[in-house]
VOTI-682400 format. One line per field, with one value per residue (C-alpha): residue in three letters; x, y, z; residue number from 1; chain. Coordinates in Angstrom, 2 decimals. Each point is the difference from the previous one (the first is absolute). Layout:
BEGIN
code <- c(Ala, ...)
xx <- c(X, ...)
yy <- c(Y, ...)
zz <- c(Z, ...)
pos <- c(NUM, ...)
unit <- c(A, ...)
This chain:
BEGIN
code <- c(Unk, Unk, Unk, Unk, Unk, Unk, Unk, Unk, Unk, Unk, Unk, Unk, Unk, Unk, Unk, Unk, Unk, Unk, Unk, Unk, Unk, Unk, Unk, Unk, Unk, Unk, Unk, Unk, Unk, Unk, Unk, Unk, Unk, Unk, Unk, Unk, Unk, Unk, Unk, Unk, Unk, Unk, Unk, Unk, Unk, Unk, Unk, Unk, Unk, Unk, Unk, Unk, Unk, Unk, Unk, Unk, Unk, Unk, Unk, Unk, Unk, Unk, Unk, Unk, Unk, Unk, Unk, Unk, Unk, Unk, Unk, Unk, Unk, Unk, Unk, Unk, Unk, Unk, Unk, Unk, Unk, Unk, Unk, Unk, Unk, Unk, Unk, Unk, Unk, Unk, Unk, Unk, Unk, Unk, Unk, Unk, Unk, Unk, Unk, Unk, Unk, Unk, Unk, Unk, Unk, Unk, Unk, Unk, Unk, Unk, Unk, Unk, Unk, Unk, Unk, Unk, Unk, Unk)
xx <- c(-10.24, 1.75, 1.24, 1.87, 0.60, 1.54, 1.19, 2.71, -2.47, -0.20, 0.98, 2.80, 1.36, 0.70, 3.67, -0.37, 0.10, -1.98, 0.22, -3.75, 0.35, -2.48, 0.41, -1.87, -1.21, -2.31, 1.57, 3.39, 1.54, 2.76, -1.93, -2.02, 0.49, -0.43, -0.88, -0.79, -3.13, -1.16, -2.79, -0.83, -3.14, -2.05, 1.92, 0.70, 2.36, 2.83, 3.27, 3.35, 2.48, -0.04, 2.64, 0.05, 2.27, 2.71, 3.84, 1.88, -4.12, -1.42, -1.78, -0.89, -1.90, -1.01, -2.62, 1.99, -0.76, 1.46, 3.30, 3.14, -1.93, -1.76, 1.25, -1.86, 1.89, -1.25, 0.99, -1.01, 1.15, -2.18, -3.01, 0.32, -0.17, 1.52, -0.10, 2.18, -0.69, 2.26, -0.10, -3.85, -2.43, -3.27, -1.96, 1.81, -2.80, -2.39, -1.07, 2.45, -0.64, 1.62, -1.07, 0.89, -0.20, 0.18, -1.63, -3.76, 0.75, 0.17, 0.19, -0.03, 0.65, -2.29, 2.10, 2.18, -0.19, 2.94, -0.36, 3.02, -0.80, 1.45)
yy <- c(-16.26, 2.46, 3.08, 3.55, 1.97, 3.68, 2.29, 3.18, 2.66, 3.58, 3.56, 1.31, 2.89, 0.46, -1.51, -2.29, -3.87, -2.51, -4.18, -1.76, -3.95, -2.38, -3.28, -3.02, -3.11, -2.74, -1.02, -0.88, 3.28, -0.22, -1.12, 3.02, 3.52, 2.06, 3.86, 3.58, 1.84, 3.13, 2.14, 3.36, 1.72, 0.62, -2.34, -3.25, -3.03, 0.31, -2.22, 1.23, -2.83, -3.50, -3.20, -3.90, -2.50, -0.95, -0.13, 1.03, -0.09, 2.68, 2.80, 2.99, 3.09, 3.44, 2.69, 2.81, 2.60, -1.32, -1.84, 0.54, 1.38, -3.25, -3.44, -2.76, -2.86, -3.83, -2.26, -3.87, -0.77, 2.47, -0.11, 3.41, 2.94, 3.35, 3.51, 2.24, 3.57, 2.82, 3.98, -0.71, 2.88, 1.02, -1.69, -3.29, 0.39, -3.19, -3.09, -2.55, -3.85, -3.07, -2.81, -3.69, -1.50, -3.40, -1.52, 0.93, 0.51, 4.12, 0.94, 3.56, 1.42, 2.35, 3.46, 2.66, 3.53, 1.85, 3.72, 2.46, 3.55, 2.62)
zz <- c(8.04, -2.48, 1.45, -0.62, 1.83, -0.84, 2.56, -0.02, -1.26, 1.65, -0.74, -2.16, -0.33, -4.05, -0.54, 2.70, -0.13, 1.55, -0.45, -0.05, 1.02, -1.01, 1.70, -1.33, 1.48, -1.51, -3.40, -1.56, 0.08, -1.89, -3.30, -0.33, -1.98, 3.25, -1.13, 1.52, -1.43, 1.37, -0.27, 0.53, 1.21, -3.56, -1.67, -1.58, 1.81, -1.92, 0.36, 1.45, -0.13, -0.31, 0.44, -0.86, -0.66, 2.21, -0.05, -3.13, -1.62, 2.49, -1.81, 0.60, -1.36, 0.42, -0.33, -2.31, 2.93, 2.65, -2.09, 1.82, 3.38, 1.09, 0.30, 0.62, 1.31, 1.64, 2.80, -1.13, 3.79, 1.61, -2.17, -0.08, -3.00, 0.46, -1.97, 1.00, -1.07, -0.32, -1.53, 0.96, -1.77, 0.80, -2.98, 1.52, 2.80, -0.01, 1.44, -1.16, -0.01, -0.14, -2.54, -0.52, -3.57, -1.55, -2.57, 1.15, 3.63, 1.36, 2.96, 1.35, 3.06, 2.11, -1.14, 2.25, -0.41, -1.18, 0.26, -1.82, 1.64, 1.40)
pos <- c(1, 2, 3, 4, 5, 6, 7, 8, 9, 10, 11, 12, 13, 14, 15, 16, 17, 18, 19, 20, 21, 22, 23, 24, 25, 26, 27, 28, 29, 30, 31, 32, 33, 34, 35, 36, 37, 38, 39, 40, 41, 42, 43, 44, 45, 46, 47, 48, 49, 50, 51, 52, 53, 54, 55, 56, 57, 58, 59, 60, 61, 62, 63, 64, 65, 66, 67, 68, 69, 70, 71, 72, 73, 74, 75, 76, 77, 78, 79, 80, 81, 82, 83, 84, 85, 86, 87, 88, 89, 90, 91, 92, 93, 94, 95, 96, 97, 98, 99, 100, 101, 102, 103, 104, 105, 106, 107, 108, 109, 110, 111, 112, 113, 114, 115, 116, 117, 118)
unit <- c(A, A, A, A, A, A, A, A, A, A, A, A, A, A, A, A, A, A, A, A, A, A, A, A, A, A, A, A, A, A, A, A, A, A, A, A, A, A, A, A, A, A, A, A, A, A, A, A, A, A, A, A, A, A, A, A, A, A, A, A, A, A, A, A, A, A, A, A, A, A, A, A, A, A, A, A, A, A, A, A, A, A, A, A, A, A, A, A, A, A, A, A, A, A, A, A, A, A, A, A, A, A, A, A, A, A, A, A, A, A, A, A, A, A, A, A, A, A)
């Protein structure tokens, strides 16, 4: 049974940081694109960051708002995808979600709430 699950959300005061985790169980982990999409209240999903590949081939790429503030990194031992999010800003406020791609597999996870407030 494929799962993700996401967890790290909560409130942020603007310019803080917080790291989501999404650990994943149920498929071959380490072959898949794993990605963060988030979407706001009103709003279309939109993707933040994604990485594939492994070793010297590993990938990764970037929503042009939140270059150089969020990284999104993987751990092929763990199962597990991670965003870490610094200089966080109000419109970064959402529901972000994990999803697992390959070939015509996708997965997504069941969201967590980040709130940037002050």
């Amino acid at each position: 049974q494929v799962q993700l699950v996401e967890s790290g959300g909560g409130l942020v005061q603007p310019g803080g940081s917080l790291r989501l985790s999404c650990a994943a169980s149920g498929f071959i982990f380490s072959t898949y694109v794993m990605s963060w999409y988030r979407q706001a209240p009103g709003k279309e999903r939109e993707l933040v960051a994604s990485i594939g590949g492994t070793g010297p081939g590993t990938f990764s790429n970037y929503k042009g708002s939140v270059k150089g503030r969020f990284t999104i990194s993987r751990d092929n031992a763990k199962n597990t995808v991670y965003l870490q999010m610094n200089s966080l800003l109000p419109e970064d406020t959402a529901a972000y979600y994990c999803k697992a791609k390959s070939g015509m597999n996708d997965y997504w996870g069941q969201g967590t709430q980040v709130t940037v407030s002050s």
